[in-house]
N, C-alpha and C positions, 0 to 999 in steps of 0.2 A: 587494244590496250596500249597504252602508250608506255613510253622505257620510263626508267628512274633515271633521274639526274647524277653524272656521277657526285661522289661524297668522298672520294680520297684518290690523292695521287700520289708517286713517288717522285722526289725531285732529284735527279741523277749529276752531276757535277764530272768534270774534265780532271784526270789526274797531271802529274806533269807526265806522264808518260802516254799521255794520250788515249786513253780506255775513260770511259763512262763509266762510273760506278755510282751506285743509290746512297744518297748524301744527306735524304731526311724525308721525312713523313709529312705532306698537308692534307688536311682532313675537314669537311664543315657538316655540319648539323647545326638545326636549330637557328639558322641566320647569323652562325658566329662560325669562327677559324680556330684550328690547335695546330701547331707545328713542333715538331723535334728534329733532333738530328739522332741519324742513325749512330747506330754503336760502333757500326764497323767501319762510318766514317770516320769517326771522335778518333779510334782506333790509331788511322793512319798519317804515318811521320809530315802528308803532303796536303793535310786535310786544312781548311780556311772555314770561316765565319761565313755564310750567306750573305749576310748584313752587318757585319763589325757594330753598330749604332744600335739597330733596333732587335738585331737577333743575335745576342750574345755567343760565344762558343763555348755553350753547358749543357749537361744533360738535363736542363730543366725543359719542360711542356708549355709551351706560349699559347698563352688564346687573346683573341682580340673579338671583337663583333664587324670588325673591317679586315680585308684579305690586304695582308702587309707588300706594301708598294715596290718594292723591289721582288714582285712576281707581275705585278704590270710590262717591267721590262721586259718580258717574256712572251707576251702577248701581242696581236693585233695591233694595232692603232685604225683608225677611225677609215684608213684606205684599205688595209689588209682586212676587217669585218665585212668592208663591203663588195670584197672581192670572192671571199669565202662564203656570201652571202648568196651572190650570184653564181656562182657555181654549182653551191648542194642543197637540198632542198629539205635534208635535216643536218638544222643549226645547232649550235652549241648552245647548251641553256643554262652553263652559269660559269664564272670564271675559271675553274678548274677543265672542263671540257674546250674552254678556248686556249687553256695552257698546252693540251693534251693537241687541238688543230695545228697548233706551232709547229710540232716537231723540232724544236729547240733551233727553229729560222729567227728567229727573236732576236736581238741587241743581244751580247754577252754570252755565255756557254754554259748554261742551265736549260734541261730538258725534262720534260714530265713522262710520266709513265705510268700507265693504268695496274701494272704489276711491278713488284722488287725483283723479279727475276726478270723481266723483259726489260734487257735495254732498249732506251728508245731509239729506233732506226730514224737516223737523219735525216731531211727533205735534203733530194738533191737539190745544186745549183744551176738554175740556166743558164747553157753554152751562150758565148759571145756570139755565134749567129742564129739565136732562135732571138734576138732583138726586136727584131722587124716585125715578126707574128705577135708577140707579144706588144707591140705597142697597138697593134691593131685593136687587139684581144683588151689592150685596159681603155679604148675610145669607144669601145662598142659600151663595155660599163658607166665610163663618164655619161653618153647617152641615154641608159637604160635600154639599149636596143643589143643586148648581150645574149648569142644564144650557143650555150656550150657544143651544142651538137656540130658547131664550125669547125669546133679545133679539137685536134687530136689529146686524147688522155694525157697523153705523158707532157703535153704542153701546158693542160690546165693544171698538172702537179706543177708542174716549176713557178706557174703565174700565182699558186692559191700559197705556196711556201716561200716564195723568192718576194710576195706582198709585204712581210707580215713585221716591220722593218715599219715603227712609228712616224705618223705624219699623217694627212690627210693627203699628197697630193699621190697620183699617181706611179708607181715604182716597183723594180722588181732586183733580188740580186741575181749580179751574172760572175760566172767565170769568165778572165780574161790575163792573158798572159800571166799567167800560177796565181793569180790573185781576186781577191773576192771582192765584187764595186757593189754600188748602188749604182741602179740606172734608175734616174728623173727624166718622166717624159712630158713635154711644152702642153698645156691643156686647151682647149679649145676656148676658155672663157679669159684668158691672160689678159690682162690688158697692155701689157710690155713683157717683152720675150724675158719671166723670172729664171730661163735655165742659164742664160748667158749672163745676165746678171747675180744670180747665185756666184757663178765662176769667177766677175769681177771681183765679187766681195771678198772670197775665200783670198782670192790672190792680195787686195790691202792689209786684209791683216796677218796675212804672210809677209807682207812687208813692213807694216805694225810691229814683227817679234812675236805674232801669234804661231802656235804650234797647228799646222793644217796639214790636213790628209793630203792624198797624191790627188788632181782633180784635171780631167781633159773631158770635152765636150767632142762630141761625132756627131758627125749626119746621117740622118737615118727616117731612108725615105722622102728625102726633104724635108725635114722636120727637126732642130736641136735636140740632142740628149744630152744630158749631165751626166758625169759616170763620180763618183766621189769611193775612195776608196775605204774600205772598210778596215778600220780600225781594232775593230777586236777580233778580227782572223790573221791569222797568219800562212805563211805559203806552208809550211810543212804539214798546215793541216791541226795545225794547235789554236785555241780559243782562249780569246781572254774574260775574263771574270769584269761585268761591266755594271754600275753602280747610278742611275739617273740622280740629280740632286732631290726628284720628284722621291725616288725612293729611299732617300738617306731620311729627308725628312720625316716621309709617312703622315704626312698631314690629312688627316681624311675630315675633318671640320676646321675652319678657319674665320677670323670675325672682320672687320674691315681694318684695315695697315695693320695687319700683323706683321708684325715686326720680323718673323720666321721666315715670310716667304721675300725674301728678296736677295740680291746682290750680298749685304751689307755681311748677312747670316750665315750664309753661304761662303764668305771667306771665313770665317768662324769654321766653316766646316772643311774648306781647304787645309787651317793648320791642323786640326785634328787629326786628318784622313791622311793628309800629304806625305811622302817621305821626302821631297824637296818646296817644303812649304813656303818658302820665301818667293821665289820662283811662282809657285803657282797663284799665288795671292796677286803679285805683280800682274800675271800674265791676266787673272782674273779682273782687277782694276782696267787693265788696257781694252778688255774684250767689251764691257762695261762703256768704257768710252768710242767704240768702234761701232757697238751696236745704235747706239745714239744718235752716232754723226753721219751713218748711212741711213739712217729710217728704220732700222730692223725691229720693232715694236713688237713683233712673236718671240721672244728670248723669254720663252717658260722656262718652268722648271725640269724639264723633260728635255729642253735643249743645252743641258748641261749637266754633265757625272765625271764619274771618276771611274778611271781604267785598271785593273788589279793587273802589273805586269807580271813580266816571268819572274823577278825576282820574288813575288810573293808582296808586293808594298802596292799600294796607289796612287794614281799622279790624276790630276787634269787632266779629261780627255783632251784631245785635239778637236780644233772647233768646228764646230758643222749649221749647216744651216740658217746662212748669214744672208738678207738679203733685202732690199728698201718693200715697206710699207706703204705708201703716198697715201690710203686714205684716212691713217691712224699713225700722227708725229709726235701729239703730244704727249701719250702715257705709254711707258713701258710695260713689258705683261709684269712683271714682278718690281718690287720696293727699289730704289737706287740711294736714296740719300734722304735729309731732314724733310725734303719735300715731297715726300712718298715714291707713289712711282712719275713724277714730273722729270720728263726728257730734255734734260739739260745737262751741260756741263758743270754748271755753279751747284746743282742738288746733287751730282756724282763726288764733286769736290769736298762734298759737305763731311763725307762720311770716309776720308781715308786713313785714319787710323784704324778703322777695320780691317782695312789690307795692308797693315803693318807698312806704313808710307808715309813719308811725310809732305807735309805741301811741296816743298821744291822737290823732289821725287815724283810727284804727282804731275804738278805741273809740267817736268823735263818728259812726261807721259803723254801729256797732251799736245805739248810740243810734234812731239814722234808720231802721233795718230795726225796730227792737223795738217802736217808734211806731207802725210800718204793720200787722206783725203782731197786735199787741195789737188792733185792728181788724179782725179776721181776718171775726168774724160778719158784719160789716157786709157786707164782700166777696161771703161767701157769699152772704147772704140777695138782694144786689143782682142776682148768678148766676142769680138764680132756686131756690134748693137746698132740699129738703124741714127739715123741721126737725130729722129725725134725721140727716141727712147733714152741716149744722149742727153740730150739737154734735159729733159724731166726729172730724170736724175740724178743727174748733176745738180741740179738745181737744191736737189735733197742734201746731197750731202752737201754740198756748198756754204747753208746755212747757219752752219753753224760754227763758221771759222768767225766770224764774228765774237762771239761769245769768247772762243779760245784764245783770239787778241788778246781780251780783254783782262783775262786770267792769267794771262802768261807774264803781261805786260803790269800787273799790279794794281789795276783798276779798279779792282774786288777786295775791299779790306776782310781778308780772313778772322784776322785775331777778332775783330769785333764780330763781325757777321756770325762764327764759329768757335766761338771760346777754346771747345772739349783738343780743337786740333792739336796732335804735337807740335814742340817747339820745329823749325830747320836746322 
């Protein structure tokens, strides 16, 4: 006889003192969702909103017929499913049971728990030298030629909770000097080395004025790894409270250019959420134009949220995830400006009064990104990157200093092309 699927979990929350306590009720039946917050969260002087947006802080009972997107963050992504998939041979059969496979390894510091008195016990983190075994351990899955009986228990905990950490590509987190990374391991189907150029990317728009994590690349085994440091842990062991734009939205139906899911929206959502809104809008416009002029065409909605710091407010995460597309230049994953999601700098331009900017603002923006890009080999080359991988890419971002002349230099009559623009 086969089990029942669980139907209710508790979702346990990070105090600022560092204790896990039970923070609210999910529950489903029937193909629908009820959420509340406990009492004896509501309770306490340190207690916050799950979702400031879509889950109010009341004692009122939420039901939806879709599980609210800020518990996605919590979950798997589409590498860590397939890693827990290979591992055990009974799966999780609906999204609460893969809240519950987490162990709160997830983006941000929300944990499930199949009881209110059992706090959920942690997944540990992978030591900085179980590396090595573990990249073996996620080629053997890239191949399907994956057999647990190779690797020790306690290695396949760290692989199947260190996965669980969105994206598709292969990864795990590690400990390493007091600090929690992502390790990206180079795939066997690459067609240019994406861990060295991830590293390039992250370093331009550090040079951009974008806010980016700590990022150093090792050897291991002959083979690049990406290590990118994680942002919602901290060394004493505190979590931060982390927010996808995926889940502020909660969009679970969508019709063609909805106007929700883009760029434009999303700064909309920056002043609301921000406690240095101007700043993050800003920083949001640049990222916007960075992603563009390197090819980075994957900038979902997933690849941008907002971080709840210690002070109890939210900021723009720090950027993650940046890094050329070659065989998708044209369209962006999400809306940019009047021209949908067409990747350009003239359709990014179209819509800066959403991020509270004005042309010459804008422009002095693209100035500042076309500086860095123009630089792009340098990047490369410093990545470590072959010389054809070099030019290919280069060649990406290259293309679009062109266009940014032409903006910068006045070529583009806004006021006609753009009426809505503010004045300069």
């Amino acid at each position: 006889m086969s089990r029942q699927p669980t139907s209710k979990v508790y979702i346990f929350a990070q105090t600022l003192a560092g204790e896990y306590v039970p923070a609210a009720v999910l529950s489903s039946a029937n193909g629908s969702y009820s959420f509340g917050y406990a009492k004896s969260w509501m309770a306490r002087g340190d207690a916050f909103a799950l979702d400031p947006i879509n889950l109010p802080f009341t004692d009122s009972i939420y039901r939806d017929n879709f599980l609210w997107s800020c518990f996605d963050d919590t979950m798997p992504d589409n590498w860590g499913r397939r890693v827990i998939l290979s591992i055990h041979k009974d799966h999780p059969k609906n999204h609460l049971e893969w809240m519950l496979a987490s162990r709160g390894s997830g983006v941000g510091m929300l944990a499930a728990s199949a009881s209110q008195h059992y706090t959920p016990k942690l997944a540990r983190v992978a030591e900085f030298g179980q590396l090595e075994q573990l990249m073996r351990a996620t080629r053997a899955i890239e191949l399907g030629d994956f057999d647990s009986q190779l690797f020790s228990p306690e290695l396949l905990k760290v692989l199947q909770y260190g996965s669980s950490m969105g994206g598709a590509r292969p990864k795990v987190t590690v400990s390493h000097e007091n600090k929690e990374w992502i390790a990206k391991f180079s795939r066997n189907d690459d067609i240019f080395n994406q861990v060295k150029a991830e590293k390039a990317c992250l370093e331009m728009a550090r040079s951009a004025g974008c806010r980016v994590p700590e990022v150093k690349l090792i050897d291991l085994a002959g083979s690049t790894t990406i290590m990118v440091e994680r942002f919602d842990r901290l060394p004493n062991g505190q979590r931060l409270h982390y927010l996808s734009a995926n889940a502020i939205l909660n969009i679970h139906k969508t019709r063609p250019n909805d106007q929700r899911m883009g760029y434009p929206h999303l700064a909309g959502l920056t002043q609301r959420l921000s406690f240095e809104p101007e700043l993050d809008q800003k920083e949001l416009f640049t990222r916007m134009l960075l992603n563009i002029m390197v090819g980075n065409t994957d900038d979902h909605l997933k690849n941008h949220g907002f971080l709840r710091e210690q002070n109890g407010l939210y900021r723009l995460s720090p950027i993650f995830d940046v890094l050329p597309h070659p065989s998708q230049l044209d369209q962006q994953a999400i809306l940019v400006g009047e021209n949908g999601r067409e990747a350009s700098l003239t359709n990014a331009m179209s819509k800066v009064q959403a991020f509270g900017l004005t042309e010459k603002e804008a422009l002095l923006i693209i100035q500042s990104c076309a500086d860095v890009v123009d630089n792009c080999q340098v990047y490369f080359s410093e990545a470590g990157m072959n010389n054809n991988d070099i030019a290919r890419l280069s060649n990406i971002c290259l293309r679009t200093l062109g266009e940014a002349e032409n903006l910068i230099s006045g070529r583009v009559n806004f006021a006609e092309a753009y009426p809505n623009l503010p004045e300069c």
